[in-house]
MARSERO-630931 format. One line per 4 residues: number of its first residue (from 1); their letters; for each residue x, y, z of C-alpha. Coordinates in Angstrom, 1 decimal. Last residue first. Layout:
<atoms>
NUM) a) X Y Z | ...
</atoms>
This chain:
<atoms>
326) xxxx) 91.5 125.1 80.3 | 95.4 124.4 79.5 | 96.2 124.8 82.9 | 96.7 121.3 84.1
322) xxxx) 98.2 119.1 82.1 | 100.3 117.2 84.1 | 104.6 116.7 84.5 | 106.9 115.1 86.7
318) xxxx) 104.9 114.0 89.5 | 107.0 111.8 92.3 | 105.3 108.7 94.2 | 105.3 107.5 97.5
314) xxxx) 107.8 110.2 98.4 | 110.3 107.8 101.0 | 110.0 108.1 104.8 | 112.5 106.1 105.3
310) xxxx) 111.6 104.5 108.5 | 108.7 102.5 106.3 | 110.9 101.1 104.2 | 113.2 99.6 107.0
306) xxxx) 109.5 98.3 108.7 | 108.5 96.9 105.8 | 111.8 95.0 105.8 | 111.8 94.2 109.1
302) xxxx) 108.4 92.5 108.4 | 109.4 90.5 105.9 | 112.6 89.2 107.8 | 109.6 87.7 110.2
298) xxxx) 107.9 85.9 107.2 | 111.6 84.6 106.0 | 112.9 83.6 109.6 | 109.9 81.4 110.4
294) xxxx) 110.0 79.6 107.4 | 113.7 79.1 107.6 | 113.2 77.7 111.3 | 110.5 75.8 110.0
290) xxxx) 112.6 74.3 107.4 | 115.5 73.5 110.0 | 112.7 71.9 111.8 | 111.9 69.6 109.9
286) xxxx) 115.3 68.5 108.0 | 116.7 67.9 111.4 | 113.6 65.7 112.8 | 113.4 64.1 109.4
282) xxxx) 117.7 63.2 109.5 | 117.4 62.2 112.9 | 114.8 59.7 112.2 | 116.9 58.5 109.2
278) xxxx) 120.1 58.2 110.9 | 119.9 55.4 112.9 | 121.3 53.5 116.1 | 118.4 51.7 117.8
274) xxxx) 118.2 51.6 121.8 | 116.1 49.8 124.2 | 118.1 49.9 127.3 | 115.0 51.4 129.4
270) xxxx) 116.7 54.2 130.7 | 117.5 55.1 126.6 | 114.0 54.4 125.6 | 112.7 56.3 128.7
266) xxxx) 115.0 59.3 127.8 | 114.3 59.4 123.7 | 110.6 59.5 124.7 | 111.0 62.4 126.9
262) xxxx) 112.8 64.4 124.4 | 110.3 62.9 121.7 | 107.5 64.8 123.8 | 109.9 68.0 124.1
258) xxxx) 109.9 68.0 120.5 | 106.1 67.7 120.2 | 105.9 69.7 122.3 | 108.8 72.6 121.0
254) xxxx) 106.8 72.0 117.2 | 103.6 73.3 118.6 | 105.4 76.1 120.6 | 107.2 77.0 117.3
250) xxxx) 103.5 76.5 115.4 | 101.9 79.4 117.4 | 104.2 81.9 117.4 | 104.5 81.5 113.6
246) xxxx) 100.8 82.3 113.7 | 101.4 85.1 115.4 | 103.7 86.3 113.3 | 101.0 85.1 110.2
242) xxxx) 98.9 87.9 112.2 | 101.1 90.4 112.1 | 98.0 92.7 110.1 | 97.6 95.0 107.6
238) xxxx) 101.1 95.5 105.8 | 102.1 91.7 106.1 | 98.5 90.3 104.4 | 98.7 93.2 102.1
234) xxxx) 102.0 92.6 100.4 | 101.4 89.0 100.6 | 98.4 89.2 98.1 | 100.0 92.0 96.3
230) xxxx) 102.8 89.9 95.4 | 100.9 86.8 95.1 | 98.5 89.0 92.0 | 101.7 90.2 90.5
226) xxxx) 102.9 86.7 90.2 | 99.3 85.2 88.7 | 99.8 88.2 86.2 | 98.5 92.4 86.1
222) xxxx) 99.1 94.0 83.4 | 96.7 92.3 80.9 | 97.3 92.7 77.7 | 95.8 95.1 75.5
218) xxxx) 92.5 96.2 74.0 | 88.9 96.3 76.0 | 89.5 94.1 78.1 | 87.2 91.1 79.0
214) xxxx) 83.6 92.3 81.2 | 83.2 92.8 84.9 | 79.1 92.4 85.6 | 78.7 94.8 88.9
210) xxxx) 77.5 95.1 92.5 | 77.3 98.5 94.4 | 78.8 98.3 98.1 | 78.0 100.4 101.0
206) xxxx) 80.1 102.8 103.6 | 79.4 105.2 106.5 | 83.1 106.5 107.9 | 86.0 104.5 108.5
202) xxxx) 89.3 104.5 107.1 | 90.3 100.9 108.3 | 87.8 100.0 105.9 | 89.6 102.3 102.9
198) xxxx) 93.5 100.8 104.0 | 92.6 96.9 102.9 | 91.9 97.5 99.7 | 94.6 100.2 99.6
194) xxxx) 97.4 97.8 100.0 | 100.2 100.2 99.8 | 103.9 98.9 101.3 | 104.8 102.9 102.1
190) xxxx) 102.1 103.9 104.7 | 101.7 107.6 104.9 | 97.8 107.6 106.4 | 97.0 110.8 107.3
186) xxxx) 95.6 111.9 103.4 | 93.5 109.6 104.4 | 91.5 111.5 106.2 | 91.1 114.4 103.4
182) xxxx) 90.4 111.1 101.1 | 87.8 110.1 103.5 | 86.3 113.5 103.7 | 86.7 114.6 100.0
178) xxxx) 84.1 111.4 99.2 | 85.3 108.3 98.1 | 83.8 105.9 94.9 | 85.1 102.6 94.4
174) xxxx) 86.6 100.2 91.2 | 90.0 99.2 93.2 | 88.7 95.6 93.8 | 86.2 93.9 95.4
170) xxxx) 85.2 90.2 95.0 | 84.8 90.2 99.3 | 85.6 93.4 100.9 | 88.7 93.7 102.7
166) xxxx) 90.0 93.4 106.5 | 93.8 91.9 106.3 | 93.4 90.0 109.9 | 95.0 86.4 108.3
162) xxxx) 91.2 85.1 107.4 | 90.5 88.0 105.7 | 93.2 87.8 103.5 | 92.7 84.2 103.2
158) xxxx) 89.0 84.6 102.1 | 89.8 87.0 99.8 | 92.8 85.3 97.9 | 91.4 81.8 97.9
154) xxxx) 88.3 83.4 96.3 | 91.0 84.9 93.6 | 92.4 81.8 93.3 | 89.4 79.8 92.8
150) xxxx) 87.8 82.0 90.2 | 91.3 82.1 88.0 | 92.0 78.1 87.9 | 88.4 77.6 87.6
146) xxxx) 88.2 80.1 84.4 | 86.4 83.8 84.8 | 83.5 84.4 83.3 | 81.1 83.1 86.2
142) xxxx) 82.7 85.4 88.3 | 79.9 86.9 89.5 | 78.3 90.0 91.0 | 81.7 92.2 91.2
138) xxxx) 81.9 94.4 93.7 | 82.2 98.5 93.5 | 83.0 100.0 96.8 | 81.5 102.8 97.7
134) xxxx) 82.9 105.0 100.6 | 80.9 108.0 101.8 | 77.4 107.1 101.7 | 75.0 109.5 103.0
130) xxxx) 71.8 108.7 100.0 | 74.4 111.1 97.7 | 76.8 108.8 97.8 | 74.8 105.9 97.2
126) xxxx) 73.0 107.6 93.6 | 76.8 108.3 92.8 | 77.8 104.6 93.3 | 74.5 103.7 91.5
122) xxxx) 75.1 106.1 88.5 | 78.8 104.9 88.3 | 77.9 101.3 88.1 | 77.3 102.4 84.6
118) xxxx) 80.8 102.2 83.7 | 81.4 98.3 84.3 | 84.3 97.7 85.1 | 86.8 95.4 82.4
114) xxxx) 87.1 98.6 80.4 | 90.9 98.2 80.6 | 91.6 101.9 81.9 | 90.9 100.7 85.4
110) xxxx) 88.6 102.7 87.5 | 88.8 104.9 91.0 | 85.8 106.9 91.3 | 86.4 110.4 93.0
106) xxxx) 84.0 113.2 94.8 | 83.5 116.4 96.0 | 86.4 117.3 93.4 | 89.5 119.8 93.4
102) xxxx) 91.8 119.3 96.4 | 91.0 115.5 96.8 | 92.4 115.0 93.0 | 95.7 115.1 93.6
98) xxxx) 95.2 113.1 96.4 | 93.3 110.5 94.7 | 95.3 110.1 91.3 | 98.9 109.7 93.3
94) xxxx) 96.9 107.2 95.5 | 96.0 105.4 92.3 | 99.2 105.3 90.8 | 100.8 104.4 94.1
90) xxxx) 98.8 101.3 94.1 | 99.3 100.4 90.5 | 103.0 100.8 90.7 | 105.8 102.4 91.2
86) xxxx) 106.8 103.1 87.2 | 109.1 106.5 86.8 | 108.8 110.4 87.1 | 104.9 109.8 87.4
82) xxxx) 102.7 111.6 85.2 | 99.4 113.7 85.6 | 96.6 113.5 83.4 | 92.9 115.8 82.8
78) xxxx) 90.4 115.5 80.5 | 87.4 117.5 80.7 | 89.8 120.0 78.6 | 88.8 118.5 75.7
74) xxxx) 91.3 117.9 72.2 | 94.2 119.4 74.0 | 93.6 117.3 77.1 | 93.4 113.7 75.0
70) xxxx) 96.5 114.8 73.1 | 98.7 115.1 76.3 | 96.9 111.6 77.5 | 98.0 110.3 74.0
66) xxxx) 101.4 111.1 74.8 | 101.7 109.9 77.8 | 100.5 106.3 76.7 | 103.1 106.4 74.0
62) xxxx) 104.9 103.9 75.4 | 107.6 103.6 78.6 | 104.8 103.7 80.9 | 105.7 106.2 84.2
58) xxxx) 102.4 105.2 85.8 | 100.5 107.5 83.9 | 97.5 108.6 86.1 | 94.4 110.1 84.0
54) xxxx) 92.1 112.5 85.6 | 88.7 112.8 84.0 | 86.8 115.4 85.2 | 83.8 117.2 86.8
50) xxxx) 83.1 120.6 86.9 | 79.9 120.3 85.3 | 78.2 119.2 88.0 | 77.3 115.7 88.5
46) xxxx) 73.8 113.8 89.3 | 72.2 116.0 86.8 | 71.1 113.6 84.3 | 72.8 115.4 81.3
42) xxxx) 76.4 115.5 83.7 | 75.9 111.8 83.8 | 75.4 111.1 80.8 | 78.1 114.1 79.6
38) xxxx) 81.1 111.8 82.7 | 79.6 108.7 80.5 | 80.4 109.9 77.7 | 83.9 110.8 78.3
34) xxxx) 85.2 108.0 79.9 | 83.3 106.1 76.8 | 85.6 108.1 75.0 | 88.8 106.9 76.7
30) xxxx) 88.2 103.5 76.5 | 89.0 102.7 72.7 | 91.8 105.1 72.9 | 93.2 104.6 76.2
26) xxxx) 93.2 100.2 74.9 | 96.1 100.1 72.3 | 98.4 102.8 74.5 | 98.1 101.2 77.5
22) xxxx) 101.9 101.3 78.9 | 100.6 102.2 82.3 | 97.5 104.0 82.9 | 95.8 104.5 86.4
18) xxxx) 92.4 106.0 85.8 | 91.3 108.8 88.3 | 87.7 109.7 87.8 | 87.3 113.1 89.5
14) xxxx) 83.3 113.9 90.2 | 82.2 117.3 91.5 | 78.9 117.0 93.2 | 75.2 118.1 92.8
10) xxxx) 74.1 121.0 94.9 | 74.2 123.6 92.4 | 72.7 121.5 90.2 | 69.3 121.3 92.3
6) xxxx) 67.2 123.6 90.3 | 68.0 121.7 87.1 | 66.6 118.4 88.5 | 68.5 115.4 89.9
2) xx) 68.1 112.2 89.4 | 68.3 109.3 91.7
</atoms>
């Protein structure tokens, strides 16, 4: 959908906020394709020329800061903010979409890998302005990933859904939001971030544009099998007590079937037909002392979330941008 000349003063204001931390190989490979694309885009008329490219360093301990700085004095389209210290994707991105809320009609979320696909931009701004307010940005295949990688991250979705955590299948943090959800959001002051889940809890009309995700561009990958549980069980336990119920669930499954041996144990006994032993005991004991454990861990989990949450901690601190130097 392209706009004509007549029409720019209705075309949208268009933040891209770009989590960094420590990419100092890939920013410069990526950053001026940020760039060219925000000019295609501006060239078609489907953004004003307002738009910018706000860069979130996630307190990275190279010189990513530095060549954000350098970025800004060389064109003022782009923008960066920095974090007084590392906390994380989530909060990097948050930090990127309310700062931004004040200033754009619009904001695309991307990775600073390269790994999206920049010209799902057109379609996610072509959605946005057919009435969509949310766009999330899915990837078509994974036909590039290996079986170890593709069948954990389909694990991953389907179990999060599965559990009550409500997220869009293959999705990511690649999505477009207009100033109304973000303005909403703004509402939301969770601490334990899982902001795939948070958007569809969000409401408001939303859509999905599909993609081809490609290899970084440069760099290492931030982002491990570890990370990836982390943020797996971070969201399960921040959107939903499901796996409490769950627990529910299996201790009145385990109380039958203990009450059954109970009752078993009584005939035997009335019955005179006894066997001393240890080993039965031993399994019954080791069984549900580990479900006991189990149960306590997940439910300690929760209290924990919950003792973060009372805090009422900053989810992230700005220490310096550079804004101003239009």
């Amino acid at each position: 959908m392209e706009k004509t000349i007549d029409e720019a003063r209705d075309v949208a204001c268009l933040y891209l906020v770009v989590p960094c931390y420590n990419e100092e190989q890939v920013l410069p490979v990526t950053a001026p394709r940020f760039l060219n694309k925000i000019k295609e885009m501006e060239g078609k008329g489907l953004i004003s020329g307002e738009s910018r490219i706000l860069f979130v360093d996630d307190g990275s301990s190279d010189s990513t800061w530095s060549i954000v700085t350098a970025l800004n004095n060389q064109d003022h389209r782009f923008q960066g903010i920095r974090q007084s210290r590392n906390r994380g994707h989530q909060n990097a991105v948050l930090a990127g979409l309310m700062e931004a809320r004040s200033k754009a009609d619009i904001v695309i979320s991307v990775d600073c890998d390269g790994q999206d696909d920049f010209d799902a931009m057109d379609a996610m701004v072509d959605k946005y302005y057919d009435g969509y307010d949310v766009v999330y940005g899915v990837r078509s295949s994974r036909e590039s990933d290996t079986f170890f990688k593709r069948f954990t991250a389909e694990s991953f979705y389907r179990i999060l859904n599965a559990l009550g955590a409500e997220t869009i299948y293959n999705h990511a943090d690649y999505r477009l939001t207009s100033k109304r959800v973000l303005n909403a959001f703004a509402d939301f002051h969770e601490v334990n971030l899982y902001l795939r889940g948070l958007f569809p809890l969000v409401g408001f009309p939303s859509t999905t544009v599909e993609y081809e995700r490609h290899e970084r561009m440069a760099g290492s990958s931030h982002y491990p099998l570890a990370k990836m549980l982390s943020l797996a069980f971070n969201g399960i336990t921040s959107l939903s007590i499901k796996p409490i119920r769950l627990i529910t669930g299996l201790g009145a499954f385990v109380s039958l079937i203990s009450f059954i041996g109970v009752i078993w144990v009584i005939c035997k006994v009335a019955s005179g037909d006894t066997v001393s032993g240890w080993a039965s005991t031993a399994c019954i004991l080791c069984f549900v002392s580990g479900v006991q454990l189990l149960s306590l861990g997940v439910i300690g989990e929760y209290v924990g979330k919950i003792y973060m949450e009372s805090k009422h901690r900053p989810r992230y601190i700005i220490s310096d941008r550079t804004f101003g130097d239009e």
